[in-house]
C-alpha positions as CSV (number, residue, x, y, z in Angstrom):
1,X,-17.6,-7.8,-10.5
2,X,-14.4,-8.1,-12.7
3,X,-13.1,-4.7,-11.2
4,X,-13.5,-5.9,-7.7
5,X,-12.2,-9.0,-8.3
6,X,-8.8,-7.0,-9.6
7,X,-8.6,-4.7,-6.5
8,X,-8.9,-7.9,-4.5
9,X,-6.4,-10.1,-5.8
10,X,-3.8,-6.8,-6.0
11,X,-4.2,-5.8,-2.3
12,X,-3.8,-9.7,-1.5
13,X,-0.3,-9.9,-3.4
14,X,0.2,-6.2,-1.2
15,X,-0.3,-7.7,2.3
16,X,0.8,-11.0,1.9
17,X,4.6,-10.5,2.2
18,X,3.8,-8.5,5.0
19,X,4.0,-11.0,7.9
20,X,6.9,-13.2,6.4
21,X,8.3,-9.9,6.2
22,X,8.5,-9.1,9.7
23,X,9.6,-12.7,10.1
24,X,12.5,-13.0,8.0
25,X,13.6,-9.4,9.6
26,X,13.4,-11.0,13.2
27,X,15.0,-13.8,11.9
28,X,18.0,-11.8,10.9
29,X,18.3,-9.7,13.9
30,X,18.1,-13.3,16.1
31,X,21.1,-14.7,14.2
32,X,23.7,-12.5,15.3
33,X,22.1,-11.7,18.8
34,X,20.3,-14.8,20.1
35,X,21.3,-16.5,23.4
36,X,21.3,-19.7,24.5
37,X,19.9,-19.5,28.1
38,X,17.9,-22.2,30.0
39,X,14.8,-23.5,28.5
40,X,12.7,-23.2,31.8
41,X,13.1,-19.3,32.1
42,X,9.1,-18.3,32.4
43,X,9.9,-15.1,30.9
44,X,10.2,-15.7,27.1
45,X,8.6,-13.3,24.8
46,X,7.1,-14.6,21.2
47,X,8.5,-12.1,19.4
48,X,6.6,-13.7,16.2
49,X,3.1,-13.1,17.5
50,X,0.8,-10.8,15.0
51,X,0.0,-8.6,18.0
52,X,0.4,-8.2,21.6
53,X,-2.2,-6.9,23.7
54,X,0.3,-6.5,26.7
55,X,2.5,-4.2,24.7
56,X,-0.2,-2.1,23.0
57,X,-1.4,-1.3,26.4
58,X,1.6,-1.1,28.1
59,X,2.8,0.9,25.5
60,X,-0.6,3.1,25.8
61,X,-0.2,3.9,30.1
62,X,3.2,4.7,29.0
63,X,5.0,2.1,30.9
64,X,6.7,0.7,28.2
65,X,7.5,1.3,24.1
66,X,5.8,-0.5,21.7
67,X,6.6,-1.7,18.4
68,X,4.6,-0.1,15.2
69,X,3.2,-3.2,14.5
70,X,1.1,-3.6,17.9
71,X,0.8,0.0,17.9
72,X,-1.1,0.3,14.2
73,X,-2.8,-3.3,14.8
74,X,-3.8,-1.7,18.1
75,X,-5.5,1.1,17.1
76,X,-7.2,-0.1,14.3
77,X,-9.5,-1.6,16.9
78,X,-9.3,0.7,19.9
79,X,-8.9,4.0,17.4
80,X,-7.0,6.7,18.8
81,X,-5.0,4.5,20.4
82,X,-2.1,5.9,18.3
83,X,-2.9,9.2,19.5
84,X,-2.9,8.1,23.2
85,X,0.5,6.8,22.9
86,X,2.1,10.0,21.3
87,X,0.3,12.0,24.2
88,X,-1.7,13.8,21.4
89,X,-5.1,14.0,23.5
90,X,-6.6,17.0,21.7
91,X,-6.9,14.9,18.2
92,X,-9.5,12.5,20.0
93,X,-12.0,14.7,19.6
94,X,-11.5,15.4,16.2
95,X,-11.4,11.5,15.4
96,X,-14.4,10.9,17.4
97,X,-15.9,13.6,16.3
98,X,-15.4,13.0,12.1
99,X,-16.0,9.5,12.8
100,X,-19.6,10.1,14.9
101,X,-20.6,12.7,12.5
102,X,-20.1,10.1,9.3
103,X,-21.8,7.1,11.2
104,X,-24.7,9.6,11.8
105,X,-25.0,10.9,8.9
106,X,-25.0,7.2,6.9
107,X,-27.4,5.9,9.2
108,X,-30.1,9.1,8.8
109,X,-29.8,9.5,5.2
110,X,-29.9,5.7,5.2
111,X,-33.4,6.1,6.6
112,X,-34.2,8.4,4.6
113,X,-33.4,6.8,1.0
114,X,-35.8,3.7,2.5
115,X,-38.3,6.0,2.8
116,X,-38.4,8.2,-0.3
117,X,-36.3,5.9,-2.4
118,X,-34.5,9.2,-4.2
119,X,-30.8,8.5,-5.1
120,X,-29.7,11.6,-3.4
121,X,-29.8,9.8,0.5
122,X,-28.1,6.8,-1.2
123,X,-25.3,9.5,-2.2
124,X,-25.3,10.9,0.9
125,X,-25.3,8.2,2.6
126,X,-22.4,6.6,0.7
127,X,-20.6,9.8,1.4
128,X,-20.9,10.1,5.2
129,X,-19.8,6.1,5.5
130,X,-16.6,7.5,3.5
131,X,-16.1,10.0,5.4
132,X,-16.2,8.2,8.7
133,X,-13.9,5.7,7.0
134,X,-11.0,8.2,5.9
135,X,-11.1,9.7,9.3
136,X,-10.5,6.0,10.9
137,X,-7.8,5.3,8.1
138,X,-6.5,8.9,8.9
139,X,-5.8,8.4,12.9
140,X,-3.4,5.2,11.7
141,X,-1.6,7.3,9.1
142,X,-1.3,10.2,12.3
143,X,0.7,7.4,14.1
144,X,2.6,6.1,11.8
145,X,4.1,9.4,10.8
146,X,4.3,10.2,14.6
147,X,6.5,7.3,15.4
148,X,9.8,7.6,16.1
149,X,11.9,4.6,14.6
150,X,15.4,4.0,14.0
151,X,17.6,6.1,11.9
152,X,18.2,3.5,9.2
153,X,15.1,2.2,8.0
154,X,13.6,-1.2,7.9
155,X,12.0,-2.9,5.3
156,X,10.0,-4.6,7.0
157,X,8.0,-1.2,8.4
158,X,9.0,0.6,5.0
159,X,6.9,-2.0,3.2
160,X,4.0,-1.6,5.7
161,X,3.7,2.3,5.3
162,X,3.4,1.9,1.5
163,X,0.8,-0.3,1.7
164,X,-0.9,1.9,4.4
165,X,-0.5,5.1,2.0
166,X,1.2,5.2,-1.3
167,X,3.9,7.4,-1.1
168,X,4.4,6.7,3.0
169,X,7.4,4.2,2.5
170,X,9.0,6.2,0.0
171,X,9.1,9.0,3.1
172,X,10.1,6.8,5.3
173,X,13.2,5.9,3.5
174,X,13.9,9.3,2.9
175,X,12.9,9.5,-1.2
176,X,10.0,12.0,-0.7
177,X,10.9,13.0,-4.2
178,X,9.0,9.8,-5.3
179,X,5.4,10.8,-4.3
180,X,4.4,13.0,-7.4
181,X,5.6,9.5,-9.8
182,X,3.5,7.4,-7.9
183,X,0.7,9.4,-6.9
184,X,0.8,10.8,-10.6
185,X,0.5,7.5,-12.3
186,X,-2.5,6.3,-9.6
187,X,-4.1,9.5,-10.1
188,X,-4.3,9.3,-13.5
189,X,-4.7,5.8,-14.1
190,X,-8.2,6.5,-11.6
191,X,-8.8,9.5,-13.5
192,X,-9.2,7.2,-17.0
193,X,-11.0,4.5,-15.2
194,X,-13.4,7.1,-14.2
195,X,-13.7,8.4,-17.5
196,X,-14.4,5.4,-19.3
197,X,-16.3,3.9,-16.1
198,X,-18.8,7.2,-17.1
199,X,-19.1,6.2,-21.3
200,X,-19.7,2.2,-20.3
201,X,-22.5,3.4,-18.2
202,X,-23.8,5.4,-21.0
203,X,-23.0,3.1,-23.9
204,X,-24.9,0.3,-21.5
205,X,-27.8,2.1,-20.8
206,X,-28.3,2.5,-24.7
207,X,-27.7,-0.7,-25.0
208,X,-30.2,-1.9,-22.8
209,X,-32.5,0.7,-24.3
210,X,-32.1,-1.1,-27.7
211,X,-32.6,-4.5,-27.2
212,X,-35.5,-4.2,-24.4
213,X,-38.5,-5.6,-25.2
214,X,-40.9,-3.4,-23.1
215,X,-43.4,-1.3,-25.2
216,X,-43.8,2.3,-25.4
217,X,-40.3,2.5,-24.7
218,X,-38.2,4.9,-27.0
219,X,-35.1,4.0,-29.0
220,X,-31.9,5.2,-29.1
221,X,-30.8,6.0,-32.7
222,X,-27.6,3.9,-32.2
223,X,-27.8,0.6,-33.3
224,X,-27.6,-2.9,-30.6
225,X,-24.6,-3.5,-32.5
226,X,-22.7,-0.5,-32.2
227,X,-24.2,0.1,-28.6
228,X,-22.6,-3.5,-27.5
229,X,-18.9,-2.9,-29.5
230,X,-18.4,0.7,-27.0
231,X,-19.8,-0.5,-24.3
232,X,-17.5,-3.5,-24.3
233,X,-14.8,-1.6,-25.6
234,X,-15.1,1.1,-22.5
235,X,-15.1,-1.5,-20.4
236,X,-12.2,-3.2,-21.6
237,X,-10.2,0.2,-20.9
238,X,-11.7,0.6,-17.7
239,X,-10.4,-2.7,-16.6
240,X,-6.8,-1.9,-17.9
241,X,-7.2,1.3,-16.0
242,X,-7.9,-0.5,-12.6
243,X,-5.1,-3.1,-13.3
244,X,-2.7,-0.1,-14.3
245,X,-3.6,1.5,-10.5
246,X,-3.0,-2.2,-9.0
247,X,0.3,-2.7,-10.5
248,X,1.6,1.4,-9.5
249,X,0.0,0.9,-6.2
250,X,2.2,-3.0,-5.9
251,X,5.4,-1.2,-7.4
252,X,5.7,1.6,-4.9
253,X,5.2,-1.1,-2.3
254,X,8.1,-2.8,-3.9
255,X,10.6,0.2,-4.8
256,X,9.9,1.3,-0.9
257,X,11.1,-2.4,0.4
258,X,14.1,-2.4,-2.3
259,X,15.4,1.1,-1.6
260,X,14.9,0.0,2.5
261,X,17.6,-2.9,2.1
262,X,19.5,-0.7,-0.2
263,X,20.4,1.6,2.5
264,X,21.9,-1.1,4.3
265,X,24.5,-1.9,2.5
266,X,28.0,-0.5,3.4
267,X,29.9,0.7,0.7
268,X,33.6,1.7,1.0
269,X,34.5,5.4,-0.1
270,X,38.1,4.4,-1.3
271,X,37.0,2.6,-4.7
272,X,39.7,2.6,-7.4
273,X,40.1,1.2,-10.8
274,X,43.3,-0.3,-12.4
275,X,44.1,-0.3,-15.6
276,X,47.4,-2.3,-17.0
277,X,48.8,-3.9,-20.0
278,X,49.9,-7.4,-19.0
279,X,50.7,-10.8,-21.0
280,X,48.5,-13.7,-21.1
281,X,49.3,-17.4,-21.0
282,X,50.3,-18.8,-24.5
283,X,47.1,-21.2,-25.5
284,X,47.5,-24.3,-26.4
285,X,49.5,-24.9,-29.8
286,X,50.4,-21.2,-29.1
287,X,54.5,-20.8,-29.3
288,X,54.4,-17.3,-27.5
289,X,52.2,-15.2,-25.2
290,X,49.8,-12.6,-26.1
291,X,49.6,-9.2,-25.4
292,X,46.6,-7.8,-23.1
293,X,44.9,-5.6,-20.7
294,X,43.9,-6.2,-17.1
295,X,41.6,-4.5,-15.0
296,X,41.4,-4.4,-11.4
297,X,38.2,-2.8,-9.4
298,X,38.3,-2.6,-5.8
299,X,35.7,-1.8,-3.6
C-alpha cells in the first residue's frame, strides 16, 4: 500500500504542470501575436481546450495538421491513430496484433488460474495484460518520435515527452547524452527495490511462520524478533528505493523543461570583460580618494 501510494503521489506532481504548461506557453505566444478583431466573428478557435476531436480527425484524413497534444490524446483512445496520421499503415497490424494477442492471452490464462488455481496462469496472465499494455504505450511513443515539430524546442512538449518516456525530452531537446544518467539511476534504483522487495517477502513469510498459532506447523529457527527487525528493515529500503525512482523519474521531467527554455535564450557572441584601475569617491570624513579597480562585463 505504502509503495503505491509513492508512485501515485510522484506521477501526480509529473502530470500536473502539464496543462498549465501548455497554457502559460499559449499565453506567451498570444501576447505578442493576438488581434483585436470583432467579437461576433463565428470562427474563433479555443486554443485552450484539452483536446479537439475536429483536429485529431482532421489531422487523421489528412486535411489539416494537428498539434501533438490532440494527436497523442487522440490516439490513446482510437490507438494507431498516431500511425494513421504519419501514413505508417503497415504498423497497425503489428499494434493490433501485440495488443489482441495480450488481451487473449490474459483473458484464457485468466480462465485458466479460476479453474486450477496454480500461480503459473496468474503469471501468465499478468504478463499477457503487460504485454498488451507496452504495445498500447509503445504506438504513442511511435508518434511522438514521428512528429515533426519546430526546430527550437518547446517546453511545454519537452516536458510531455519525459513524462511519456524518461529520457524522451532530453532527445527532444537535443541532450541524448542524458539517457544512460537517468535511465541508470531508475534502473538501478528498481534494481534495489527489487532486491529488497525479494528479502521482505522472505523475512515476512518467516515471520508469519513464527508467530502463527496454527498447529503442526514448523518453525523457522530465526526468532519473531529478529524476523520482524529485517523484515521492517527491508521494507524500509524498499520504500527509499521507490522514492529514489520517483524523484529521478520527476528530475528528468524537470532538467528536460529547464534545458527547453534554456535554448531560448539569445545570447550575444561579442562578450568582453574590462578591467581598469580607477579612483573611488572619498567617504565621508575621508580627505582624499581611494584607489581601486573596476570591472565592466558586457553581454
Amino acid at each position: 500500500m505504502r509503495q503505491h501510494l509513492i508512485i501515485a503521489i510522484g506521477l501526480l506532481l509529473a502530470v500536473l504542470p502539464l496543462h498549465a504548461q501548455y497554457r502559460d506557453d499559449q499565453f506567451k505566444r498570444d501576447a505578442f501575436t493576438q488581434t483585436y478583431a470583432d467579437s461576433t466573428q463565428a470562427n474563433v478557435r479555443d486554443t485552450s481546450s484539452l483536446f479537439s476531436f475536429k483536429a485529431f480527425f482532421g489531422g487523421l484524413a489528412h486535411k489539416q495538421t494537428t498539434s501533438l497534444k490532440d494527436l497523442t490524446v487522440g490516439s490513446a483512445v482510437f490507438i494507431g491513430g498516431n500511425q494513421i496520421y504519419h501514413k505508417q499503415y503497415w504498423k497497425l497490424p503489428i499494434i493490433y496484433g501485440g495488443m489482441g494477442a495480450g488481451i487473449y492471452g490474459g483473458i484464457h490464462f485468466n480462465q485458466k488460474f479460476h479453474e486450477t488455481g496454480e500461480e503459473k496462469f496468474r503469471t501468465w496472465r499478468d504478463l499477457s495484460i503487460a504485454g498488451a499494455g507496452l504495445v498500447w504505450w509503445a504506438s504513442l511513443m511511435d508518434g511522438v518520435i514521428q512528429y515533426k515539430g519546430l526546430r527550437n524546442p518547446e517546453p511545454s512538449k519537452s516536458t510531455f515527452y519525459s513524462v511519456l518516456l524518461p529520457g524522451l525530452g532530453q532527445i527532444y531537446n537535443g541532450e541524448a547524452w542524458k539517457i544512460p544518467i537517468y535511465w541508470g539511476l531508475i534502473g538501478g534504483t528498481l534494481h534495489f527495490a527489487h532486491e529488497n522487495n525479494v528479502q521482505y517477502q522472505r523475512w515476512r513469510w518467516i515471520y508469519n511462520q513464527a508467530t502463527t498459532d496454527e498447529e503442526g506447523v514448523e518453525r523457522p529457527p530465526q526468532s519473531a524478533e529478529t524476523a520482524k527487525y529485517y523484515r521492517d528493515s527491508y521494507r524500509r529500503i524498499r520504500d527509499y528505493c521507490i522514492l529514489g525512482v520517483t524523484l529521478a523519474y520527476i528530475l528528468q521531467i524537470v532538467d528536460a523543461n529547464v534545458f527547453a527554455y534554456m535554448q531560448q535564450f539569445e545570447v550575444d557572441d561579442n562578450i568582453t570583460l574590462r578591467v581598469s584601475p580607477t579612483l573611488m569617491a572619498p567617504a565621508q570624513y575621508a580627505s582624499a580618494p581611494a584607489v581601486g579597480m573596476s570591472i565592466g562585463l558586457k553581454f
